[in-house]
BAFI-3210 file (N, C-alpha, C; in Angstrom, 3 decimals, decimal comma, padded with zeros to 6 digits):
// residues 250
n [1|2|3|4|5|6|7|8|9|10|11|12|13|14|15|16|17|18|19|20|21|22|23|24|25|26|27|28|29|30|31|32|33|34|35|36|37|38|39|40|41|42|43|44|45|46|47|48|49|50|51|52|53|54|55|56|57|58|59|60|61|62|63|64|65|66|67|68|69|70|71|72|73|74|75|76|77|78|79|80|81|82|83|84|85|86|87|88|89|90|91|92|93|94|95|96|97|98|99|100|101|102|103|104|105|106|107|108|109|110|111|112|113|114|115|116|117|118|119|120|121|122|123|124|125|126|127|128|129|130|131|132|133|134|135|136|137|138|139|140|141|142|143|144|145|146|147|148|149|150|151|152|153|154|155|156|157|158|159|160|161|162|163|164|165|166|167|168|169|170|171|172|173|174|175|176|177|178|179|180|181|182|183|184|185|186|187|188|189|190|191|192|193|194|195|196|197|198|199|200|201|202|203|204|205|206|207|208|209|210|211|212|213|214|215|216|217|218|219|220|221|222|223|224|225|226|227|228|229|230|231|232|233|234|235|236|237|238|239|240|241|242|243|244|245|246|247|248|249|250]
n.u [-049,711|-047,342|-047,093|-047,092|-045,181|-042,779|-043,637|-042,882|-040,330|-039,397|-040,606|-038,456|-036,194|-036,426|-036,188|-033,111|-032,447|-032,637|-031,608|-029,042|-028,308|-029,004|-026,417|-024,635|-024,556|-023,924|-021,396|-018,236|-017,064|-014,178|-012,824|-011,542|-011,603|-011,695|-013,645|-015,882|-018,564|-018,609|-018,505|-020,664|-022,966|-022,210|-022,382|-025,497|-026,558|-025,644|-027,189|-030,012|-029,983|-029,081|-031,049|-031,020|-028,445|-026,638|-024,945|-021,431|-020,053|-017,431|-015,324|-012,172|-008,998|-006,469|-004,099|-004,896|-007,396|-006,343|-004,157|-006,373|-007,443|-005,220|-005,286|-007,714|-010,079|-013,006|-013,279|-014,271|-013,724|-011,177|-010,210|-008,055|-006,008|-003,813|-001,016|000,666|-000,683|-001,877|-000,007|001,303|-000,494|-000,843|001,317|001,400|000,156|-002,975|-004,739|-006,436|-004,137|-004,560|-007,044|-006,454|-006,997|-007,020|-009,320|-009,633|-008,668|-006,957|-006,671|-004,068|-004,502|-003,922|-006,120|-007,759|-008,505|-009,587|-007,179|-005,144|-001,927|-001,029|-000,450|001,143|003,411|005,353|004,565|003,559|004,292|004,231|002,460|000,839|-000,586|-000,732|-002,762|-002,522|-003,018|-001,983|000,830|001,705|-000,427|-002,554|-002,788|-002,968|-001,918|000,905|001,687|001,432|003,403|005,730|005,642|005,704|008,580|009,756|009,564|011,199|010,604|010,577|011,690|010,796|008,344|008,575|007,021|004,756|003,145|-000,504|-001,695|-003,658|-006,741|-007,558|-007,900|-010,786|-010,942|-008,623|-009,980|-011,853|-010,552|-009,923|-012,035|-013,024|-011,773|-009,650|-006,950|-004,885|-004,537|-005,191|-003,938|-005,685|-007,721|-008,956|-011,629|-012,929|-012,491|-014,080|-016,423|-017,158|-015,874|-016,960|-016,055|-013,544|-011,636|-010,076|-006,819|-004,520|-003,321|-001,256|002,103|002,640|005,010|006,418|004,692|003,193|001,107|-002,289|-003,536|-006,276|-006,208|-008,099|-009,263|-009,948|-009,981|-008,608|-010,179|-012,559|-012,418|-013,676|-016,213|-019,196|-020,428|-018,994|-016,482|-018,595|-019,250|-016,948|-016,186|-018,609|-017,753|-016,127|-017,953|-019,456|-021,260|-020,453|-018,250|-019,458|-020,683|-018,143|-017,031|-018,957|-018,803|-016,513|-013,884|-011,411|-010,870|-008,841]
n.v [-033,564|-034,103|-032,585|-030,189|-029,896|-029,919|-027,596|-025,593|-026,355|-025,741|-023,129|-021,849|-022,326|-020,751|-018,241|-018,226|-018,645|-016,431|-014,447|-015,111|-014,005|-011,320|-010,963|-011,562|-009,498|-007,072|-004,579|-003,689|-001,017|000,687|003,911|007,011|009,426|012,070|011,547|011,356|012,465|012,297|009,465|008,335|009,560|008,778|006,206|005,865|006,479|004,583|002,531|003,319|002,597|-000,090|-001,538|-004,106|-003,820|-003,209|-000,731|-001,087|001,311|002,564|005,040|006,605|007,618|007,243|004,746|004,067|002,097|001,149|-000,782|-001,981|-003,417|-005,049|-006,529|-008,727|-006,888|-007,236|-005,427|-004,575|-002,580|000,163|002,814|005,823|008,447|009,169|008,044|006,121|005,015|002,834|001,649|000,593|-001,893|-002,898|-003,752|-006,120|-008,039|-007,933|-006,233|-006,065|-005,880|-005,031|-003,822|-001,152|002,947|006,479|008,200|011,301|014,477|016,701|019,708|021,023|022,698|026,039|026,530|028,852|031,655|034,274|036,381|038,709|038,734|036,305|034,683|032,405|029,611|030,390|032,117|030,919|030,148|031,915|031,294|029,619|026,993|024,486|022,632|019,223|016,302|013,174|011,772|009,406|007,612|009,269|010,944|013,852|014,940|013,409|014,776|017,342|017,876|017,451|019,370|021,181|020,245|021,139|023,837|024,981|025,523|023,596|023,621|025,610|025,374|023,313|021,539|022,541|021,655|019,724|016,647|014,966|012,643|011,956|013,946|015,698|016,169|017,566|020,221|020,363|020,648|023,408|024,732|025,139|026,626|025,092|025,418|027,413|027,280|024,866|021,963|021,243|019,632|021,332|020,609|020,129|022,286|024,309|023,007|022,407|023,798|026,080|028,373|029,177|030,145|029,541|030,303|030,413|028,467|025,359|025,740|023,576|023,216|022,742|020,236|017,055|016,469|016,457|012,875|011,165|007,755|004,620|001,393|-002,115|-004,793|-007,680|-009,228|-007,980|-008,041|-010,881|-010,441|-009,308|-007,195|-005,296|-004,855|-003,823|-001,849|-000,286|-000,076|002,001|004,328|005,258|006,782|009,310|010,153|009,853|011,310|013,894|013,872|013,795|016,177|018,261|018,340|019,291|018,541|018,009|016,023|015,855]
n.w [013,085|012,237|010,263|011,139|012,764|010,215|008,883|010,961|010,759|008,220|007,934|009,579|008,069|006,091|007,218|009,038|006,021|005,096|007,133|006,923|003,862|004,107|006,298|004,814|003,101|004,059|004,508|005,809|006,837|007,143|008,002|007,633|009,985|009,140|006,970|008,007|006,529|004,522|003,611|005,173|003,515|000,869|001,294|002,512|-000,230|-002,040|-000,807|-001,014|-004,078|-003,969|-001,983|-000,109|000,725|003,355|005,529|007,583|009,254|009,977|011,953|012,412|013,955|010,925|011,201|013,936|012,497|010,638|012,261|013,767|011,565|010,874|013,029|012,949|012,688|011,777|007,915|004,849|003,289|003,039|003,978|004,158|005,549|004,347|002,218|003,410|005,910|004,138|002,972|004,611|005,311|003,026|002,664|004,410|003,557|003,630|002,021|-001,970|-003,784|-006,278|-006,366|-005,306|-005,518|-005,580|-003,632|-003,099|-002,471|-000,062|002,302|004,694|007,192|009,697|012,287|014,586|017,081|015,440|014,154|013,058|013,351|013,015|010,151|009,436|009,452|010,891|012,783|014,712|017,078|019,002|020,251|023,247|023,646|021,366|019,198|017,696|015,703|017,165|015,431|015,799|014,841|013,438|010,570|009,994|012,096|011,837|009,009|009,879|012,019|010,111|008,274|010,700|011,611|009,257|009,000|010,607|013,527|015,347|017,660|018,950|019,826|021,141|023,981|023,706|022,431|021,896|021,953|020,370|019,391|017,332|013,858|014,015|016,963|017,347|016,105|017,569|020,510|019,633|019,167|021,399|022,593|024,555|023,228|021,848|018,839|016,162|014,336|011,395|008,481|005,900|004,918|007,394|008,786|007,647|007,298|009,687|012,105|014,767|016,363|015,995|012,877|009,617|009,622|008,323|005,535|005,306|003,666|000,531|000,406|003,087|003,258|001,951|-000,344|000,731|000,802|000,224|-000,425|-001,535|-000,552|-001,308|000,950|001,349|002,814|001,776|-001,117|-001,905|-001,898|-003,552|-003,113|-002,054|-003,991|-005,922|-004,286|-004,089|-006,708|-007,373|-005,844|-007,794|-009,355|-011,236|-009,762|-007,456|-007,095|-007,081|-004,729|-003,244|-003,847|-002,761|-000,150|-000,055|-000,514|-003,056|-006,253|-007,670]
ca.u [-048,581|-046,182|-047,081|-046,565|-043,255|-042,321|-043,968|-042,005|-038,397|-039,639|-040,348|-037,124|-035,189|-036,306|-035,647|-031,769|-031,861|-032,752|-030,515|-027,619|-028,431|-028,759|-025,480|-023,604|-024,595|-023,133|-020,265|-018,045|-015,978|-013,422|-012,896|-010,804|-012,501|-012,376|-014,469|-017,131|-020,142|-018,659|-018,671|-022,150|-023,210|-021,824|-023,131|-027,017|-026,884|-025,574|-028,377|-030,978|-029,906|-029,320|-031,898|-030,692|-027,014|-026,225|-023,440|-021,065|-019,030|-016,121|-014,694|-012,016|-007,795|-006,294|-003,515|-006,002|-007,668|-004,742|-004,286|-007,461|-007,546|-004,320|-005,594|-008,137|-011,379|-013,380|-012,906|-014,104|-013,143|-010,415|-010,047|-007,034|-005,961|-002,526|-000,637|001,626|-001,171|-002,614|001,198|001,421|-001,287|-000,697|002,567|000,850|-000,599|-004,288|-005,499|-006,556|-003,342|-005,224|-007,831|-006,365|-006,933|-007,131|-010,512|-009,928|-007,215|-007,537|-005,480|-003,878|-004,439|-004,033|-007,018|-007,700|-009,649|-009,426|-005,768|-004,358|-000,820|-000,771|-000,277|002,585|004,271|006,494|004,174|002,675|005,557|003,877|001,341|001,244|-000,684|-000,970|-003,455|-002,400|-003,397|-000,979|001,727|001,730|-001,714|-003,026|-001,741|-002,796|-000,706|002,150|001,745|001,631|004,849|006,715|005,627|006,763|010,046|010,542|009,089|012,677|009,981|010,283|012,653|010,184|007,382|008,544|006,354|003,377|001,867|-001,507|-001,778|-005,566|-006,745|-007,596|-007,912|-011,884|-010,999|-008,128|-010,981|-012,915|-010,212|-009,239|-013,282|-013,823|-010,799|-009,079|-005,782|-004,745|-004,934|-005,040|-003,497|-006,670|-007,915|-010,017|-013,390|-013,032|-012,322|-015,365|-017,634|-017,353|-015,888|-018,113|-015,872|-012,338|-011,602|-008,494|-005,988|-003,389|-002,807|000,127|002,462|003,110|006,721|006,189|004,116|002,844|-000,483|-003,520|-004,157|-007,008|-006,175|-008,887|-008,742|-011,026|-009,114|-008,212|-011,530|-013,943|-012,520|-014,446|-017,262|-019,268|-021,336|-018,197|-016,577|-019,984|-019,671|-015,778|-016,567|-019,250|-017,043|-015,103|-018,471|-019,332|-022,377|-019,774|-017,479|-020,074|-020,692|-017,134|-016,376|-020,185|-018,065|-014,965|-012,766|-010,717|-010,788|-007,712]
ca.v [-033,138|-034,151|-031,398|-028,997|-030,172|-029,353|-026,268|-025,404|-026,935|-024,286|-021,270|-021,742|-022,638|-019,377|-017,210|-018,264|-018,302|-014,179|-014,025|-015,024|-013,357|-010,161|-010,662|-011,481|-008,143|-006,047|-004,179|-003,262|000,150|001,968|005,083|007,961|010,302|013,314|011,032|011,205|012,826|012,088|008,372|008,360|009,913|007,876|004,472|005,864|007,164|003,405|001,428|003,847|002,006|-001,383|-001,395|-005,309|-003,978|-002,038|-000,406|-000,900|001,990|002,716|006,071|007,087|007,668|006,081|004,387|003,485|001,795|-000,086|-001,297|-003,084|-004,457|-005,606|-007,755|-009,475|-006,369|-006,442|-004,761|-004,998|-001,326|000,983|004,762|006,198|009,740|008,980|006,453|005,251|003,227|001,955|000,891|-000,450|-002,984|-003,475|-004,628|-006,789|-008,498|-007,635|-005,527|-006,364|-005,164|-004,614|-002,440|000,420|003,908|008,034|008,961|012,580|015,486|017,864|020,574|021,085|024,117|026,259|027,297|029,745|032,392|035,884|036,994|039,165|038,784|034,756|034,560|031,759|028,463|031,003|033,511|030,088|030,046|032,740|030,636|028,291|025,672|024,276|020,741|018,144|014,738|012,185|011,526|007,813|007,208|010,016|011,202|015,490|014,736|013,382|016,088|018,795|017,374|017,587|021,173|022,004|020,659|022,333|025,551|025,526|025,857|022,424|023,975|027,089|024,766|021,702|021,291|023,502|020,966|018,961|015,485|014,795|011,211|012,625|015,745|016,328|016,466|018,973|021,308|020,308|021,577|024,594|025,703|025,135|027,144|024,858|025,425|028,059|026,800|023,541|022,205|020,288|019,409|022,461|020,167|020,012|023,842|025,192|022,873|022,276|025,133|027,435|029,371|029,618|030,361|029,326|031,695|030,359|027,134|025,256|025,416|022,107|022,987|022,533|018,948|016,696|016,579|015,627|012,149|009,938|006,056|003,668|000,310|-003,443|-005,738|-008,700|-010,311|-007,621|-008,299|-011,741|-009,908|-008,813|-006,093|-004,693|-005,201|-003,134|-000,092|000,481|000,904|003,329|005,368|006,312|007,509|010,663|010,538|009,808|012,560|015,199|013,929|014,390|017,639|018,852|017,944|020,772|017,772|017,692|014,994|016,003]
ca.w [013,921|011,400|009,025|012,002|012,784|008,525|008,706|011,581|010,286|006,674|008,703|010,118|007,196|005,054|008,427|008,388|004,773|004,710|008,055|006,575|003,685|004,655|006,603|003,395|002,033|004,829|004,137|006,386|005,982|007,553|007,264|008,127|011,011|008,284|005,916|008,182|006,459|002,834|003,822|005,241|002,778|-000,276|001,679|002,301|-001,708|-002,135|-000,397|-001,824|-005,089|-003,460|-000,720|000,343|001,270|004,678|005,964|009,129|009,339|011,276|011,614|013,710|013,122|009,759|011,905|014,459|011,481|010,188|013,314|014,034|010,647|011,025|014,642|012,738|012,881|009,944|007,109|003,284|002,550|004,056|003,537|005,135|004,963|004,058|001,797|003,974|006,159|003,185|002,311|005,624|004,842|001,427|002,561|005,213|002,047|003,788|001,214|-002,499|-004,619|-007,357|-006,065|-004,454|-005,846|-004,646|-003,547|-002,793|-001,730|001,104|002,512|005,951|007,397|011,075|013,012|015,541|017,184|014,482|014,848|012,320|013,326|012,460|008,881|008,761|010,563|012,257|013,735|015,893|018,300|020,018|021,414|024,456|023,326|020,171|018,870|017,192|015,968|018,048|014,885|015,759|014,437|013,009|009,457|010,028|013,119|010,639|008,398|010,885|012,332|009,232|008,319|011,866|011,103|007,605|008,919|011,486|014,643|016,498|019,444|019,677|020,053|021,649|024,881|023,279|021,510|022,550|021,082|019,948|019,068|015,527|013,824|014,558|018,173|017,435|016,272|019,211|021,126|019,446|019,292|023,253|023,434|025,174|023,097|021,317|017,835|015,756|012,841|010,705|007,399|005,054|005,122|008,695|009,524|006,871|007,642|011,530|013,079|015,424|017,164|015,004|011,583|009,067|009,670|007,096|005,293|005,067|002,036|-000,101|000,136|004,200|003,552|000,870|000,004|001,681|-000,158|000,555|-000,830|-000,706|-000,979|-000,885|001,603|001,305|002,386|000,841|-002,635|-002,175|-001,261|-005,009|-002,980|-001,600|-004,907|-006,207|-003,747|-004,037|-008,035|-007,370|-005,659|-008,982|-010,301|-010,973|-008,861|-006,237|-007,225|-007,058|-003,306|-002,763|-004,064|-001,934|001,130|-000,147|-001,033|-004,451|-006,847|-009,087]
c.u [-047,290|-045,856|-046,559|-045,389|-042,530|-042,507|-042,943|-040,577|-038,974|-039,261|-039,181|-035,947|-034,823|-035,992|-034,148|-031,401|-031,803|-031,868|-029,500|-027,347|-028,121|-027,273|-024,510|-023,807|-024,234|-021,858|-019,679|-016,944|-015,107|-012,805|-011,965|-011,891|-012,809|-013,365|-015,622|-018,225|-019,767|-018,845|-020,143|-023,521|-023,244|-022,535|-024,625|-027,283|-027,092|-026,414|-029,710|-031,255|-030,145|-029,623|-031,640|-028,684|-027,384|-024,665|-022,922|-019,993|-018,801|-015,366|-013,382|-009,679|-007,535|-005,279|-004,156|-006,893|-006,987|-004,495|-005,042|-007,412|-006,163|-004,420|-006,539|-009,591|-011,887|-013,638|-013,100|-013,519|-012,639|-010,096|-008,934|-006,868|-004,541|-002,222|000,279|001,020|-001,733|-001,347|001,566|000,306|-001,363|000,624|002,556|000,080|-002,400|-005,177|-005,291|-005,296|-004,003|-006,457|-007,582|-006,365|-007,389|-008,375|-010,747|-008,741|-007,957|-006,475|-004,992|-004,024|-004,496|-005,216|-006,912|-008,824|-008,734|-008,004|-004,923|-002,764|-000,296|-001,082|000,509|002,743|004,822|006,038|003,620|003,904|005,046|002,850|001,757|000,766|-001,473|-001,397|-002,652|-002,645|-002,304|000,108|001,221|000,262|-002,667|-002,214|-001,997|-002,182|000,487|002,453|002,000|002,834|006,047|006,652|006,525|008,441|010,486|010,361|010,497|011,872|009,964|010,881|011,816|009,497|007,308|007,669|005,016|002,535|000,965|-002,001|-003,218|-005,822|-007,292|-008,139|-009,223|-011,557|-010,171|-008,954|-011,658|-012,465|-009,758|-011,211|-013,839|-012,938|-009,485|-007,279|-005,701|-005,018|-005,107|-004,537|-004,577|-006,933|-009,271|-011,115|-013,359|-013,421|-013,796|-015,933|-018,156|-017,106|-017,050|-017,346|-014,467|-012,285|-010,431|-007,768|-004,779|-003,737|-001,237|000,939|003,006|004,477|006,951|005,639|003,531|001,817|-001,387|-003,937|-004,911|-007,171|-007,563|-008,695|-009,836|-010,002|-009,420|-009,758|-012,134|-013,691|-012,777|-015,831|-018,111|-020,042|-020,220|-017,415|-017,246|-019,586|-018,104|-015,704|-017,475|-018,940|-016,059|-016,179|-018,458|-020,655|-021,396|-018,779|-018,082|-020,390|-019,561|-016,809|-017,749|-019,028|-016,422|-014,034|-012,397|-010,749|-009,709|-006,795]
c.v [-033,027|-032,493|-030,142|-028,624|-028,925|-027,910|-025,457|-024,917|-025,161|-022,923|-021,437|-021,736|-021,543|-018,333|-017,455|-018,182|-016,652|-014,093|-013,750|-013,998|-012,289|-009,833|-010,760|-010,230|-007,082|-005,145|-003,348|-002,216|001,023|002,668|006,520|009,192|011,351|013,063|010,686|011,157|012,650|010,230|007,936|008,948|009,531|006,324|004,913|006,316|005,814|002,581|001,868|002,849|000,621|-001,592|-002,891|-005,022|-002,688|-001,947|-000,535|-000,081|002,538|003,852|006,001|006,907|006,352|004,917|003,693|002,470|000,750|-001,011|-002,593|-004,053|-005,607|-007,051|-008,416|-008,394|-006,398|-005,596|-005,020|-003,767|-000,564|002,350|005,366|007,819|010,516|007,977|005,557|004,158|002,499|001,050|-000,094|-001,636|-004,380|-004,711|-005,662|-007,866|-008,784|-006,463|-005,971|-005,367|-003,920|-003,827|-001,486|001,325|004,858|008,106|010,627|013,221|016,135|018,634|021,219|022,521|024,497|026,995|027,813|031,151|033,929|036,181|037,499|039,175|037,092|034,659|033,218|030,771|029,557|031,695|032,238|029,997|030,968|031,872|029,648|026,945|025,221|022,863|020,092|017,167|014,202|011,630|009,969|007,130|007,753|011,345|012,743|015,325|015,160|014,473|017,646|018,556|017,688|018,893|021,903|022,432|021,484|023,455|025,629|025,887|024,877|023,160|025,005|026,708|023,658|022,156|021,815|022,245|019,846|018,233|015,392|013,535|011,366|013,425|016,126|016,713|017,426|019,683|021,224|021,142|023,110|025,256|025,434|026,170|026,319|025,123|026,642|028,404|025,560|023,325|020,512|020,285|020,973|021,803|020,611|021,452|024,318|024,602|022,545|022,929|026,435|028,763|029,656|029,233|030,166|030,219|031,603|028,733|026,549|025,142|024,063|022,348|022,863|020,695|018,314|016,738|015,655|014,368|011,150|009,135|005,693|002,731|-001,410|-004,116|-006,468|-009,745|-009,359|-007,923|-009,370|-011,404|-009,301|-007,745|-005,039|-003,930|-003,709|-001,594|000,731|000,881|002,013|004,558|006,241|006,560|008,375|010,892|010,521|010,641|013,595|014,996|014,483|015,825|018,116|019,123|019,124|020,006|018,085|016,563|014,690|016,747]
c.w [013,090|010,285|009,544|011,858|011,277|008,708|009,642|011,307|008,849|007,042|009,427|009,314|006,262|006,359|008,175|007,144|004,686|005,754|007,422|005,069|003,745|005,559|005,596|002,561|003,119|004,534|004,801|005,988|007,632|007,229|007,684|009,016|010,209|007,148|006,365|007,638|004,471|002,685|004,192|004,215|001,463|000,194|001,486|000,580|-002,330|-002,133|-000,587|-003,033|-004,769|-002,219|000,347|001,070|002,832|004,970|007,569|008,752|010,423|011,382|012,743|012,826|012,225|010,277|013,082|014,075|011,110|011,218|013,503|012,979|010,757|012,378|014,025|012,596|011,455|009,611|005,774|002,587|003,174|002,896|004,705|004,496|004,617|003,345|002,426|004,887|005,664|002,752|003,203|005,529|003,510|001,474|003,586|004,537|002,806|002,950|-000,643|-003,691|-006,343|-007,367|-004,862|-005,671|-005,100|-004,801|-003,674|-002,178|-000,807|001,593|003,983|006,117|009,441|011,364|014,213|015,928|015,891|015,246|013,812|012,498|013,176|011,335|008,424|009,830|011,688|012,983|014,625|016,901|019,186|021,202|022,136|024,243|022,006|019,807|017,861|016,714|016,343|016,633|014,644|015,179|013,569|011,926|010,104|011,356|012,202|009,890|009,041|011,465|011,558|008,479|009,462|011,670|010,090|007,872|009,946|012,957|015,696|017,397|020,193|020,668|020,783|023,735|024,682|023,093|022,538|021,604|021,166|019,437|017,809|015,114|013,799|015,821|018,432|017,011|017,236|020,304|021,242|019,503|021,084|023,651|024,778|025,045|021,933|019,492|017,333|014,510|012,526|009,537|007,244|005,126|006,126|009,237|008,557|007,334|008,912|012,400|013,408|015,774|016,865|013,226|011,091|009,136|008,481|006,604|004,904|003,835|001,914|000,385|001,898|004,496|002,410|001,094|-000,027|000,488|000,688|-000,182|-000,342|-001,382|-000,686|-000,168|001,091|001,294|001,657|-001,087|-002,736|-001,849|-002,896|-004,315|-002,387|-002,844|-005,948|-006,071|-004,098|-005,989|-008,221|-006,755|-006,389|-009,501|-010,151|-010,394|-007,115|-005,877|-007,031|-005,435|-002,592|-002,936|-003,276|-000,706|001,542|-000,112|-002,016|-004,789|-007,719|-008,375]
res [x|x|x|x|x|x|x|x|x|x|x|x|x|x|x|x|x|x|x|x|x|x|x|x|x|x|x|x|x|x|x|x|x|x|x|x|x|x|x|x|x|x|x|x|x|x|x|x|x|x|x|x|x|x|x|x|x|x|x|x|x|x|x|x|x|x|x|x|x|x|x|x|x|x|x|x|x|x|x|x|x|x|x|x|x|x|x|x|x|x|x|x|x|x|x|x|x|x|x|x|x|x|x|x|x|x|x|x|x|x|x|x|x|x|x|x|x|x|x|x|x|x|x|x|x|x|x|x|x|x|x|x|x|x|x|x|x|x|x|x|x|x|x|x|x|x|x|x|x|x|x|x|x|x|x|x|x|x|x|x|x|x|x|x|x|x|x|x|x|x|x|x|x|x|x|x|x|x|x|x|x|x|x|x|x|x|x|x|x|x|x|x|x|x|x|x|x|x|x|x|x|x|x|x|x|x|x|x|x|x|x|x|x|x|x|x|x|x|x|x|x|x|x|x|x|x|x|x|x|x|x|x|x|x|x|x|x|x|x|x|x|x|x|x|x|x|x|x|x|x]
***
């Protein structure tokens, strides 16, 4: 009976040992909503190699993002699609100073159904309703905001616009038609649009450019598999994923 018992207490002892385990090799990521399929994509390439790690990823606005981490959600690796909520963190002293660097550029641009007479910021004043990401949360918001202004169009436009909870869902709405156009990222418009096409992009001298920071927080830089994956993202097996995706690296 005794021996049972042991045997028992054993098989129980190597079960929590691989439990926990296996939960110490998790790695949790968030990620910017346009880093969808380059993020999923860079983790399964990842655990190909190291078949003992998995991924929890988190997509959804970079501000949105910041946020949670900021309330306590975990987080070993953050990807924002701006530097300012990576600065907001940084300066929250929740992220690892010493490992932040740029993953990738991208380039804002307006979509819409075929319309040869939209070339420019200024020819969008014609329309009634125009997407958005929501500013307060969502950087191609931000960015599209501050084009507006420099292009001299906020007064044309002020009530047009339709706030979006981040810039996939402004293509969502500009390909259902629900709004006239959208202002979203170049991955986004090539590789997800059905039913509008880029009609212009915006000039630098309108908005700075598209930078995606990433960074190990605070806890994942005690983490060595976290650690692991945010160095294999400066390889160049991880660069050739990115640029697949119609990102920039330079």
């Amino acid at each position: 009976m005794k021996n049972v018992i042991r045997g028992m207490f054993f098989v129980l002892f190597i079960f929590l040992f691989f439990t926990t385990t296996v939960k110490a090799s998790d790695i949790n990521v968030s990620a910017a909503a346009s880093l969808r399929e380059v993020i999923t994509t860079l983790s399964a390439n990842y655990s190909k190699i190291h078949p003992d790690v998995s991924f929890k990823n988190n997509f959804a606005a970079s501000g949105a993002l910041a946020k949670q981490i900021e309330n306590g959600a975990p987080a070993d690796i953050f990807f924002s699609a701006n530097v300012e909520w990576m600065n907001h963190l940084k300066d929250k002293g929740l992220l690892d100073k010493k490992n932040i660097t740029t993953l990738a550029y991208n380039t804002l641009v307006f979509v819409g159904k075929p319309n040869p007479n939209i070339k420019a910021m200024q020819d969008i004043v014609m329309f009634e309703k125009i997407a958005i990401g929501s500013p307060k949360s969502v950087p191609a918001g931000q960015y599209a905001t501050e084009a507006i202004k420099k292009a001299g169009i906020e007064k044309q436009i002020a009530g047009k616009l339709v706030m979006a909870k981040d810039v996939r869902e402004c293509l969502m709405y500009a390909d259902r038609g629900e709004v006239n156009g959208a202002f979203v990222y170049r991955t986004d418009a090539e590789q997800l649009a059905k039913n509008v096409k880029i009609l212009f992009s915006v000039p630098q001298e309108y908005c700075p450019r598209v930078t995606y920071p990433v960074a190990l927080t605070a806890v994942g830089s005690k983490k060595a598999e976290a650690e692991s994956f945010y160095k294999y993202l400066q390889s160049s097996e991880a660069k050739e994923v990115i640029l697949k995706y119609g990102f920039m690296v330079k």
